[in-house]
Structure formats: C-alpha cells, structure tokens
N, C-alpha and C positions, 0 to 999 in steps of 0.2 A: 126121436130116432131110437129105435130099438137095436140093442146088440147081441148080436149072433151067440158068441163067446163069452162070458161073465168074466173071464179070468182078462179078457181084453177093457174092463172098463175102464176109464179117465180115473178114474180114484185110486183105483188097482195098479193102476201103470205109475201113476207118480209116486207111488209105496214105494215103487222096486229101488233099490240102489244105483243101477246102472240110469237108468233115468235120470236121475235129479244128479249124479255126475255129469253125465252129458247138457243137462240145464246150465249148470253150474261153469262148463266148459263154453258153451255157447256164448253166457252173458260176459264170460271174462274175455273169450276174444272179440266180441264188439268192444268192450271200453278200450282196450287198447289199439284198436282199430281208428276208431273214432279220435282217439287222443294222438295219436300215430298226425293223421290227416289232420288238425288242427296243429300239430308245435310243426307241420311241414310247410303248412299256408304263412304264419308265423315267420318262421324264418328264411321264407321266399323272396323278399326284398333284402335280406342282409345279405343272401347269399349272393346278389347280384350288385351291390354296393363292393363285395370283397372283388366280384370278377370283371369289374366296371375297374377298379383302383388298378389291380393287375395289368386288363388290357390298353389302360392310359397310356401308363407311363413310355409305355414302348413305342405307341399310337404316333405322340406327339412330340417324344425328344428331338429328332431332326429338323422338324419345322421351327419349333421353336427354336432351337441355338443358330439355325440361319438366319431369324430375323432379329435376337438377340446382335449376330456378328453384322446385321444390318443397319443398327442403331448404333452400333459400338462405330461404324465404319464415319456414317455420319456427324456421329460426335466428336471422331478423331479429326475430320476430315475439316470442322470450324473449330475445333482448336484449334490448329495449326494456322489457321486465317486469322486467328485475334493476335499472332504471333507474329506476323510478317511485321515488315520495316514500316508498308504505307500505312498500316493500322498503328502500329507505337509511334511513327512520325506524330499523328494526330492529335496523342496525350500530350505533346510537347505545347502544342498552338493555344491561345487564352483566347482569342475572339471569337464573335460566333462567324464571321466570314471566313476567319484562316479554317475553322473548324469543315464549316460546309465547303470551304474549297479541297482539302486534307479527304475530305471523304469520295468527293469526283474522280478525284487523281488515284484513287482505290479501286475504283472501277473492274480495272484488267485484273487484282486479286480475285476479284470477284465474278468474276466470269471464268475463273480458273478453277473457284469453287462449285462452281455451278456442273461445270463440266465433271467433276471427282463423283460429284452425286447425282443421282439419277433422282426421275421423276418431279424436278423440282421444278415451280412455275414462277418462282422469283424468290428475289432473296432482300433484304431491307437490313440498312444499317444506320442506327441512330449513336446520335453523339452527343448528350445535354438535351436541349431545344434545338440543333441542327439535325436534318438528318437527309436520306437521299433514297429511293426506290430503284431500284432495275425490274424492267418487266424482261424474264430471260427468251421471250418467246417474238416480240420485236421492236429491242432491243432502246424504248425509250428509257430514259434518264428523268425522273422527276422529287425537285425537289420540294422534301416535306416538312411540319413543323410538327413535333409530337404534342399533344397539348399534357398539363402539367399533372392531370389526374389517370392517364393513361399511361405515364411515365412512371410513376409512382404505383400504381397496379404490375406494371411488369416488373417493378424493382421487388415488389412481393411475392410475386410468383417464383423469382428467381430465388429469394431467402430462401426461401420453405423448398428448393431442391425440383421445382418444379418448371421440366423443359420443355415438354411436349402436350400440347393442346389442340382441338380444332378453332379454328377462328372463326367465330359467328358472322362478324360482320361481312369476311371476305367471303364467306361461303351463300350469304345470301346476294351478293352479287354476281358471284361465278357460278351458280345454278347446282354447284357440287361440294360435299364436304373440302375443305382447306385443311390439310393439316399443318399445325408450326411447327416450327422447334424453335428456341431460344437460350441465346448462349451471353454471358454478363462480358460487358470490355472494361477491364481487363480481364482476364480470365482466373488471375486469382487478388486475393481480398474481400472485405465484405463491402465494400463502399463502390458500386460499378458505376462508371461514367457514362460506360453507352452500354448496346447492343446489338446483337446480329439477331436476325430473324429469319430462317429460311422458311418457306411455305410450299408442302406436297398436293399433289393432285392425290384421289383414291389410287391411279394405277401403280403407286409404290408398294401397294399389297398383292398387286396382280403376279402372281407366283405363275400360275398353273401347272401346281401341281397334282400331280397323279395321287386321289385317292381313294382306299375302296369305294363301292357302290351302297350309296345312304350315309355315309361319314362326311365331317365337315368339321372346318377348324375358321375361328374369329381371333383377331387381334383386336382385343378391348382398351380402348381409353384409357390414359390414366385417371381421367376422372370418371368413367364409367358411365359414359353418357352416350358414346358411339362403340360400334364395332364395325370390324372390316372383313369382308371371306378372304380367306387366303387363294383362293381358285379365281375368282371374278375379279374380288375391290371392291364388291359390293357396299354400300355404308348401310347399316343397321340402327336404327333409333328406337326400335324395342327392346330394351335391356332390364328388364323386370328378372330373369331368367338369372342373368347374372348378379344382380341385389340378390333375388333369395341364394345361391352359392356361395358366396360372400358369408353371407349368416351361420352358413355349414361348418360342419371340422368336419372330416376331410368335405373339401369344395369339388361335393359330388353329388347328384341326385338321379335316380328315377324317375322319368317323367312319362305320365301317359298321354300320349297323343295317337289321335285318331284309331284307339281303340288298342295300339300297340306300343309296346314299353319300350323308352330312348334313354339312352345310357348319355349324362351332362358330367363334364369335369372341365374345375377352373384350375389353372395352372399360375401362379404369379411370376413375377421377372422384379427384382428388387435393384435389378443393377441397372435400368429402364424406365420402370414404373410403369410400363403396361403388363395387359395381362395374357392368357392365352386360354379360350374353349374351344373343350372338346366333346363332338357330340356321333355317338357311337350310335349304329342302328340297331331292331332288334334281330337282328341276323347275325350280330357279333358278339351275341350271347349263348351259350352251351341252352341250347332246348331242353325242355323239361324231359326226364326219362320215368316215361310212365311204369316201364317193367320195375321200378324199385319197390312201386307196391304189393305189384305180387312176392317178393322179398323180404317186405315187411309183413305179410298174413303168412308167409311161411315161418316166418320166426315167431309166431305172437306164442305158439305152443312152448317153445325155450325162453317166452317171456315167463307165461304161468309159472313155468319150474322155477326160475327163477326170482319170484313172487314168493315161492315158499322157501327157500332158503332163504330169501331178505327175511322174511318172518319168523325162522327160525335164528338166524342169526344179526338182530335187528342194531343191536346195541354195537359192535364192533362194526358192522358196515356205516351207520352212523356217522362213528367217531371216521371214520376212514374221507367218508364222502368231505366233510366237513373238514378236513384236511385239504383233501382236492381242491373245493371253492377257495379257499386262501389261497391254496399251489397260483390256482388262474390268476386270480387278483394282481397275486406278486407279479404273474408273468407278465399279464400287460400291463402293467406299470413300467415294469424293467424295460419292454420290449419297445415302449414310447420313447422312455428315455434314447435307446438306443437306437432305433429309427429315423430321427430324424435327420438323416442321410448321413449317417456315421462320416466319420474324423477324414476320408478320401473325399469326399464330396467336398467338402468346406474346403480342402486344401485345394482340391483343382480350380475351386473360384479366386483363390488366393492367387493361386498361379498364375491363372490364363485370362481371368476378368481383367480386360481397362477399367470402368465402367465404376471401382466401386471408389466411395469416399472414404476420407479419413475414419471419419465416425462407423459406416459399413465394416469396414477390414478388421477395427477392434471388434468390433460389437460380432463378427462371423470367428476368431480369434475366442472371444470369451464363449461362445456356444458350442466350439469345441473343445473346451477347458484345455487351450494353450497359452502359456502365458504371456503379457503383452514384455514386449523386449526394451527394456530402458537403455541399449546401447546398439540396436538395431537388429537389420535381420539380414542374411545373403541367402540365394539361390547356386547349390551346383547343380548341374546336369551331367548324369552318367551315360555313353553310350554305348550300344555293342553293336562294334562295328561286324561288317560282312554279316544282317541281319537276315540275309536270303539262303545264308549258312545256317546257321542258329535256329531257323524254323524247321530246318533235316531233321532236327533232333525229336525225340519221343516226348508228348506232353510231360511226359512226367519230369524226363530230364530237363527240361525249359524252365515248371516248375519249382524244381530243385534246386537250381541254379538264381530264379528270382528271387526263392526264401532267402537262399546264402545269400547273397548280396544285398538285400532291406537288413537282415541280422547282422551281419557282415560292418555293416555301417552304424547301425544303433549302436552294439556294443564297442566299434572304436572310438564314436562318438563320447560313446558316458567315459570310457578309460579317461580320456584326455580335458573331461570334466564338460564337455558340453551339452548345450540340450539342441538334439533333432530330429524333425521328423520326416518322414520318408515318406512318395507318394508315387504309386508305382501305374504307368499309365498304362501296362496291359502291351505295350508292345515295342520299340526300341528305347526306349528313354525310361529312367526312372529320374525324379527328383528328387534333390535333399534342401529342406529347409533348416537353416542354422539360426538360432534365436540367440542372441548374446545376453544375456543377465549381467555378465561382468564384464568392463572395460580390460581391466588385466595391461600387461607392458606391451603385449604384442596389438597390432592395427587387426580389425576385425578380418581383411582380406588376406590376410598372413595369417590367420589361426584357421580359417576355412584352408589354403593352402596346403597347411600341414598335414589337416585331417583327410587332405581328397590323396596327398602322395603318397599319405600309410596304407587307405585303402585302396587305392592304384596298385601297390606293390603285394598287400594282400592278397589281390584279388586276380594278379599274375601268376601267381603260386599254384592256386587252386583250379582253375578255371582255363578250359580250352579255346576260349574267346580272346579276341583283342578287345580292349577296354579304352574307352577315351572320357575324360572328366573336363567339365569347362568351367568356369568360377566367374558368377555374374558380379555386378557393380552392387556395393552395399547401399542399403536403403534403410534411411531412421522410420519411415512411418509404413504399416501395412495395408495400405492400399498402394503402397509402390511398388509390393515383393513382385509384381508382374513383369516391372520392368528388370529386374534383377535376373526372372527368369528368361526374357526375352534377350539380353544382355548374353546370357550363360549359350541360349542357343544359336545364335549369332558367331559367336567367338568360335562353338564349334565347330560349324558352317564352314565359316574359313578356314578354321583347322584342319580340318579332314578332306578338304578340298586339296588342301597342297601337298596332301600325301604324310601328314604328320600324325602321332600316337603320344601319348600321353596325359599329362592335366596342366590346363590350359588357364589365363586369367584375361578376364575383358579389360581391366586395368592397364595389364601388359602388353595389350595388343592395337599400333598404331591403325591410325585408316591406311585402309590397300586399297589404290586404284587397282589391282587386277582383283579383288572381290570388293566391291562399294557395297554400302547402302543400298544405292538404285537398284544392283540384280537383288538384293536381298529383296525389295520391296517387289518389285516385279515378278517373282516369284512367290510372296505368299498373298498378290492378288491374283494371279492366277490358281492357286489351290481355291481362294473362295469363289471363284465363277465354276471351278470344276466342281468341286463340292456343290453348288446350286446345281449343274447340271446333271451330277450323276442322282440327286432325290428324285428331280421333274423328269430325269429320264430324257433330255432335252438334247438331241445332239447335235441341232445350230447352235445352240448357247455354248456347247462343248469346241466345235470347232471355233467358233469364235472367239473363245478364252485362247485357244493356244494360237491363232492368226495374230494376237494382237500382243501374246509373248514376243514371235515369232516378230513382229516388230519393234518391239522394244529392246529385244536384245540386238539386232541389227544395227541400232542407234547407235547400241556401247563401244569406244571407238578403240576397247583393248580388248575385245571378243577375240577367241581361243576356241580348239576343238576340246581342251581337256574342262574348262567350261562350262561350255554347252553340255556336253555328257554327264558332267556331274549334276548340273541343274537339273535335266529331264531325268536323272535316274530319281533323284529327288520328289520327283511328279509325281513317277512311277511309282514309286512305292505309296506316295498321298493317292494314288488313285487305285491299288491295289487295298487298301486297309478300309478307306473310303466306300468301294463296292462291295465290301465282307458288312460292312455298318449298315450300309442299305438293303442289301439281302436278305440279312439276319441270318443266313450262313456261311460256313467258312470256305474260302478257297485254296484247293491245293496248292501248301506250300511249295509242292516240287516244282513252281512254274516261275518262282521270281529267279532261279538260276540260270534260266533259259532266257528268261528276257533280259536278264543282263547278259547274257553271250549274243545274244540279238543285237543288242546296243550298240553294242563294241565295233558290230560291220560297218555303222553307220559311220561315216567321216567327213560328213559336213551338215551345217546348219536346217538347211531344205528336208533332208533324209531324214534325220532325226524326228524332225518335227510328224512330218509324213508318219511315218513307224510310230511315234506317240498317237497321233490319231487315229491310226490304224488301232491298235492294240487297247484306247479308252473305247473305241466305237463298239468292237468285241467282247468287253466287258458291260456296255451298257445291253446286248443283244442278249448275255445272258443272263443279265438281272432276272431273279424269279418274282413272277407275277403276285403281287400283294398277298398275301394268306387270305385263305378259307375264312369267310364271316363265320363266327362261332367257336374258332381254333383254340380250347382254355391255354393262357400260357404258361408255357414250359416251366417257367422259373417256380410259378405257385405250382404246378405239381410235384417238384423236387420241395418246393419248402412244406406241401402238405407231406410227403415222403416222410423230410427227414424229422418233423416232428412226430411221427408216429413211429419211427425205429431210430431213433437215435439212441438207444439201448443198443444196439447191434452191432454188429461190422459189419456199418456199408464205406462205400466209395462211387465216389463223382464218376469214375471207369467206369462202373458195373451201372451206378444209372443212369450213363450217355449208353451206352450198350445197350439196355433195356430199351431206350427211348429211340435208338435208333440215330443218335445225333452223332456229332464230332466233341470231345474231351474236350479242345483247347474253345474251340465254340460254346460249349455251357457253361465252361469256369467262367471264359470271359463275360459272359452274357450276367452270368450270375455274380458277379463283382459289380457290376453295372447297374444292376437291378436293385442288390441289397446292401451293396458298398462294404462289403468283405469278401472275400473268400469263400468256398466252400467251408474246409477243415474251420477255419475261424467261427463260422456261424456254428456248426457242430461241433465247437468246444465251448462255445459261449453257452449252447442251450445245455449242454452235460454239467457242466459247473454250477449251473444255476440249479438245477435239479439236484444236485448234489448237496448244494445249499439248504432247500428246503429241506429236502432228506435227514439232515441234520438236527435237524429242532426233532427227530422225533428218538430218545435218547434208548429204544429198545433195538432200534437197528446197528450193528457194530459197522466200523470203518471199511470191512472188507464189504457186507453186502453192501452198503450204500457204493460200492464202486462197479461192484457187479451189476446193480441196478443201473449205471446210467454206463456201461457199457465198457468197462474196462474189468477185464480178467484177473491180473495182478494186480495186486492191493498196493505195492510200492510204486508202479509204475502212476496209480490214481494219485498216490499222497504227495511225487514228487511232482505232477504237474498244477495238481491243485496249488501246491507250495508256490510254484514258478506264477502263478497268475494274481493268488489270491494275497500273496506274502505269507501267510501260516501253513500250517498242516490242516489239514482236516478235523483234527481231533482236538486244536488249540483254535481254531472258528468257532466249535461247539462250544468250547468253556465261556468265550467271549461272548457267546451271543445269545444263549441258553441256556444257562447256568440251571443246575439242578435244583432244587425246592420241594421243601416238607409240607403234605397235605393233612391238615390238620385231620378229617375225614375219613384217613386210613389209617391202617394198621402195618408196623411196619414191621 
C-alpha cells in the first residue's frame, strides 16, 4: 500500500503524543470493562441468595404459624385425652383384662377426640401388651396385642422427643402416605405405660391456599423422608432437594431448572420438628438491568482518574482500605451475633409457644442471654383500652407513647431491684416478663403486684389513655411462661368485660359463670378458623367459623347482649389486624370507630352475627391481590438505605414518604422483619462505627461523632455512655491503648 501523505505513516502517527494517549485510554477502558463484567457475573448468584432470604421470610410466615397452630392444636387436643378419668381409671387396673376392658370403656373419649381434630382416619391406644383400634370411618372396635419389639421402638421414638412420623406399614396398606402422631400415657415421666396413636390421611395438608403463580410451599417430615404441598396434600418422596438445604447456612439455594433460575428456602419449626420449603419462581426475582452497563462504561473514565490519584497517593489509601476490610469483618460478625432473631423473637416464642420443652425454653432463654430464674418467672399484660381511639393518633405519638411505656417499666423495674423484660407486640398488648433471682419476704405474685400498681399509677399521670394491667399465675419452669401469659390474658378478658380498670391478678380472680372458660375457648377457636380463612381468602370457611360460634354461644345458658358484643368486638378487631397481616398493608384506622358505632345498633345475637359476616366478607373482597413477582422488598431497601446514610438525618417519615408507604405500616413491618425498631437498628449501626472509628487514635471524639452522624459532640458521648457504660474517650483507652513504635521517631 502506498501513502498519499508521508506525514500520515503508521510510524509517524504512533510518534505523535496524542496517539499513544488515546492507545493508552482505549486499553485502560477495556480492562476495566472487562473486570467490571467478570466481579458482576461473580456476584450474580450472591446477589440473589441476599434477595431469595429477603423475599422468604415474608413469602412464608403465615403459612407456616398456621400449620405450627395446627400441630400445636393437635397436640393440645391429646393431651387433654391422656388426662381424662377413663384414661387415669386404666393406670389404676393390674390385669391384662381389667386393662383391655378400661380401654373399650374409653371408647366415647375417643371419638370426642376424633371429632376436636380433623382429617383423622383412626386413632389407637395401647396400654402394656393390651391395647384397642377404632377405625373412625366405620366405626369397628378391634382388639389388638402390640408385639414386645414394636412396643419398645415406640418407647424410643418417644425418649428422643419424637411424635410425628408416617407409618410405613399403614401406608402400604392404605394405598396413601399415613401420618402419625404419638403421645406416651402418661403424659408426664420417663417411664410411659401406654400410648395414644392418632393416624392422618395427606388431606390434613390440603390448605388451599392462594399462591402467587409458580410458588409453592412443602411441609417436610420430621425425619425428612416425605413432604406434603400445602395446596394439594400431595406426598413427595424426592427429597434430595431438601438434604442438600440442610447442608447449607442459610438453608437456601439457587437452583437451575429447565433452563431458569428457582429460588429454594428451608425454614425449620423446633417446637414441631417438621420443616417448611419454600420455592420462589424466577419471576420473583428483580430482572437483570442491562442499562447499569452503560453506567459502568460511563464511569470507567472517573475510574482512570482515579487510578492516578490511587497512584499518586498509594500508601494512605492502603492503610485506609485495610482498615475498611476489618470495619466488614467486625460487622458481620457483630451483625450474625445479632441477627439471629434478636431478644423479641425468642420472647414471643416464650410467650405464645405451647409447644416447647423444659430443655427448649432454657436453652431459647440462654440464646438470648436471659438468665435462667432460680425462683421462677410471671407474665403481666398491659392494655390500652379504647384501641380504636389510640390509632386517631399520629404515628409518632403512638410511637412515643409505646417508648414511654417499654422505659416506663424497665426503669421501675430496676428501681425496685427486679430483672424484666418487655416485649411489645406492635399493637394493643405489650408484655412484661419478671425473672425472680431472689426469693426475698414477699411471694413472687406480690412483688409482680406492686411493680404493675406503681406503673399503673405512673402511667395515669402521663398518658391520655386508659390502662389495664393483668398478672398471670407464676411458673418455676420456662416452658410454662405461656401459660402465665395466657393466664394474664384471660384475667383481662373478664376484666374489661365487666366494665372494670385497673391491675388485675389471675390468682385473685374466682371462676365466673357469666364469663367461663367455654366462651373463652370458643372464642379463640373461632379466631383460628378465621385466621385460616382470611390467608386462603376462603369465605365458606369464614362463614362457617362464625355459624358454628353462632352455636356455641346459643348453648351458653347465661348468654347476654353485653356478652355477645364484647365477644364479636373482640373478633372484630382479630380480624381487622388479621387482614392488615395478610395484605401487607395498612388499614385506615378511621374505620374501627365506626364499626364500633355499627355494633352498638345490633341488639341481639342473629344481628350481630349477620353484621360480623357482613363486615369479614368486605374485608376479604378488599384484600389486595398477591404482589407483583419481582417486587424487591421494602424492608431490604430501607436496610440498603440506612446503611449507606446512616451518617445523616434521616427518618422512617421521610422514607415511608419517599416510598410511598404508610409510617405505622413500615415501622411495623420492619420490627417484624428485623426484630427491632427503626431508631434501634440506626443506633446499633452508629455505635458500632463509632467503635471502630475509635481504634484509629488521629481522629478526635468530635469527628468520630460527626462521622457517624451526630452534630453535637455531647449529645454523641452522652448516648454512647447510656448504651456502651463509658465515654467514648474511656472505650478508647480500654480497648486501644497507645504504643511506642520502635521504627519511628518521635
């Protein structure tokens, strides 16, 4: 090729300056190009383990504490049957005929429990080598002999805490999975004489519920051998899927099928021993956004420049970065420690589980470094009454008023020398747990007493609310604080029923035939059929719950109009908080005032009932349709948020307002999600930055507070003080102590 121009040759042209800049320009924004698209491929899978964990947890809580309260119900439901008369008649009898005849005569318990639970295809009770079958479906009697090495395998299954199995042999007779459950007679001791054996068909899983489109949820075996759909009852014998989960931390994975990527998350249930998967489509994943690369090739030139100041200033960005990677280190460390479902979480299990054992209640007790109580524990319950009042108020004042009162109670607590902790469920009730360390002269329900009537009278003072406090039965061991609490709500029950204020004790409080047990129980089986029906959206299941109140209360033979009203306002609000939980947003408080003026017109039993169904049936019509597959959620983008300005002033206002949401809806949501607070979590992450801040002895006390977001330097040191027990400037000494580098000059 010959050239025109001489001054144009290949030789001539790479001389020039501007050339070989532009060479030089070219090959540095490919590498970074290049590098760009490699740590993005990289971190493609992590980034969808973080937004698979995210969109779980929210995916699958409802299902899962229904089936939870569905195992719980059944377990209640035979113990109670190892407790009747015809069953402890039995222990009494030495021969094997009084035995096998003690067990026929048990019969009608047994078909009573047949009846409490559903889905059941028989139930079996053995007693030594006697023992008896019911088939509940028609209605033979057959009596069996258990042989000595099959008696002895269920007394092992039973040691080792284990109730729930399918039964091989029944299932290959019955054409379908069998499931058991198994409960030891007596029902406490280690040494069990008999046992009860109920056996399920699959349709105990047949929920049908409503879920997005490509989502699906299995209830897994305790021994992980079967699963069930929660939609169908299908039984599942491929559980390869769930072994490798199992293996995982978090029990999550990425899995590619048929070409596209499914989000798997195992959930456990410890108060159970089954488990629970969850299997997200890929449509419930944030799609890749291609424009970030044109993004990235517009920055790669502010990478260059910034290539030559790393180079010119190599040694302090260095020492800087390498600082960072420790900053990370600590954090996830710290953030594991404090993740795993922070001090609320373990308490509501405390609370509200039947379910757990002796051993369980210490052992959730010591994981949230509470101490175990050598002279027992009580539950009070605080409530604010007229709660259809109290929602008028502006988030913040709601908020303000629940600090006061959690503080309110710690600090009379410690005055009066006690240890307690507070567990605030987000909506009328807050709980106090009292831990006795010391017997002392006073009975434990007298020191709980005195401490609910100072802060009764404190909290008169201050607060434009009515207040009512209840004081459950004390309990020496922590798997009973449930019943403590169930006690404390009860007592209020009737209290507030009869038009009464104040603080209440279950101790002090005889049986009333005008509020029994029986409406109490009939009432909160009715909340769990509505609770089922408002998830599945089901609203024969809905009428049917309240047809069958609707007879039960009829039976009571001191039934009242003021009663009834207070029972269905009771509903009403279970099914108003209820459809905010299945929505996943809030409803205008302005409307529980109105339906309590609604109520009031009602003046008999029929009416009521009617206007309850009306008004659940309205609220299931407006339930909003499942989310958008892909929707990232809310909570991780506030948590992405606030770790990147938590230097700032923000507030939860300003980023429901951004986001378009309701205040009292993302605080709540976000207590839920990360079992604190807002301000909590953004003072944990400021302190902790603070901390590390600190080890670096060229920064003074003022910027380190300006850096993590506080203006005034007293205002940092005195809350530092209040959290950490020191100053900011006496953590330093303690924990970084100055030292002489032999290397320099000083």
């Amino acid at each position: 090729m010959q050239w025109v121009y001489g001054s144009g040759s290949p030789k001539r042209l790479l001389s020039k300056p501007i050339i070989r800049i532009a060479m030089v320009l070219c090959i540095g924004l490919l590498f970074p190009l290049v590098t760009l698209y490699l740590l993005g491929e990289m971190n493609k899978e992590d980034h969808l383990r973080k937004e698979l964990d995210a969109l779980s947890f929210r995916s699958i809580t409802p299902y899962k504490e229904t089936l939870e309260e569905l195992f719980r119900n059944i377990d209640q439901n035979t113990l109670a049957f190892t407790n009747t008369k015809a069953v402890q008649r039995i222990a009494q009898d030495s021969g094997n005929l009084e035995v096998e005849q003690g067990i026929k005569e048990a019969h009608r318990e047994m078909a009573e429990l047949a009846t409490a639970n559903c889905c059941d295809s028989s139930i079996e009770i053995y007693y030594h080598q006697a023992g008896l079958s019911t088939s509940l479906h028609n209605g033979q009697q057959t009596a069996v002999r258990m042989e000595a090495a099959a008696w002895e395998s269920y007394k092992s299954m039973m040691a080792d805490k284990v109730h729930w199995f399918v039964d091989e042999a029944m299932t290959a007779d019955a054409g379908y999975p069998v499931i058991s459950f198994v409960r030891p007679i007596p029902s406490v001791g280690n040494q069990p004489q008999g046992l009860i054996k109920i056996n399920f068909n699959p349709s105990l899983f047949q929920f049908g519920f409503r879920l997005p489109e490509g989502q699906s949820i299995w209830a897994v075996t305790p021994d992980g051998k079967r699963m069930f759909d929660l939609i169908t009852g299908k039984a599942v014998t491929d559980t390869r899927i769930v072994d490798a989960l199992k293996r995982q931390s978090p029990s999550s994975a990425i899995v590619k099928e048929n070409g596209q990527l499914y989000g798997y998350r195992l959930f456990s249930s410890p108060a159970t021993g089954w488990s629970f998967m969850l299997r997200l489509p890929p449509t419930a994943f944030t799609p890749a956004n291609s424009g970030k690369w044109l993004v990235y090739a517009a920055s790669l030139l502010l990478t260059l420049a910034a290539s030559l100041y790393v180079l010119l200033n190599f040694s302090q960005i260095a020492r800087r970065v390498d600082a960072l990677i420790h900053k990370e280190v600590e954090y996830g460390s710290k953030m594991k420690e404090l993740l795993p479902t922070v001090r609320q979480h373990g308490l509501q299990k405390l609370l509200f589980s039947g379910l757990l054992s002796e051993e369980d209640g210490r052992h959730t007790l010591r994981e949230l470094d509470v101490p175990l109580a050598p002279h027992g524990y009580l539950v009070a319950i605080i409530r604010i009454e007229e709660y259809e009042r109290f929602l008028q108020y502006s988030y913040r004042d709601q908020s303000l008023f629940r600090f006061f009162l959690t503080k309110a109670s710690e600090e009379i607590a410690e005055r009066e020398g006690q240890v307690l902790y507070v567990y605030d469920t987000g909506q009328r009730d807050v709980a106090l747990l009292f831990i006795f360390e010391d017997r002392g002269t006073l009975p434990i329900s007298e020191k709980a007493r005195s401490l609910a009537d100072h802060l009764d009278s404190t909290l008169r003072q201050y607060v434009p609310f009515r207040i009512s406090a209840a004081i459950g039965s004390p309990c020496e061991a922590a798997n009973r604080i449930h019943v403590s609490c169930q006690h404390a709500l009860q007592t209020l029950d009737v209290q507030l029923f009869k038009g009464n204020t104040g603080v209440f004790a279950y101790e002090e409080q005889a049986e009333d035939p005008i509020y029994s047990s029986e409406l109490y129980r009939l009432r909160k089986e009715t909340e769990q059929h509505l609770g089922k029906a408002i998830l599945s959206r089901n609203r024969e299941l809905l009428g049917k719950a309240l047809e069958q109140l609707q007879m039960g209360l009829e039976k009571l033979p001191w039934l009242s109009l003021p009663l009834v009203q207070h029972t269905f306002w009771e509903l009403t609000m279970f099914i108003y908080l209820k459809v905010q939980e299945a929505d996943h947003k809030p409803i205008n408080p302005l409307l529980l005032p109105k339906l309590h003026a609604e109520r009031e017109r009602h003046k008999s039993l029929s009416t009521i009932v009617k206007w309850c169904h009306k008004l659940a049936d309205s609220m299931l019509e407006e339930l909003q349709a499942p989310s958008e597959s892909g929707k990232v959620n809310v909570i991780s983008k506030i948590i992405d948020y606030v770790h990147t300005n938590f230097d700032k002033e923000i507030s939860l206002g300003g980023i429901a307002q951004q986001l378009g949401l309701d205040m009292a809806y993302v605080s709540r949501c976000f207590k839920q999600e990360v079992g604190m607070t807002f301000m909590d979590y953004l003072l944990m992450l400021r302190l902790k930055h603070a901390k590390y801040l600190l080890a670096n002895p060229d920064l003074t006390v003022g910027e380190i507070g300006e850096a993590v977001g506080y203006v005034n330097v007293n205002s940092f040191i005195r809350i530092f003080k209040k959290h950490e027990g020191v100053t900011p400037g006496q953590y330093r000494e303690q924990n970084f102590p100055r030292e002489l580098d032999s290397n320099q000059i000083y």
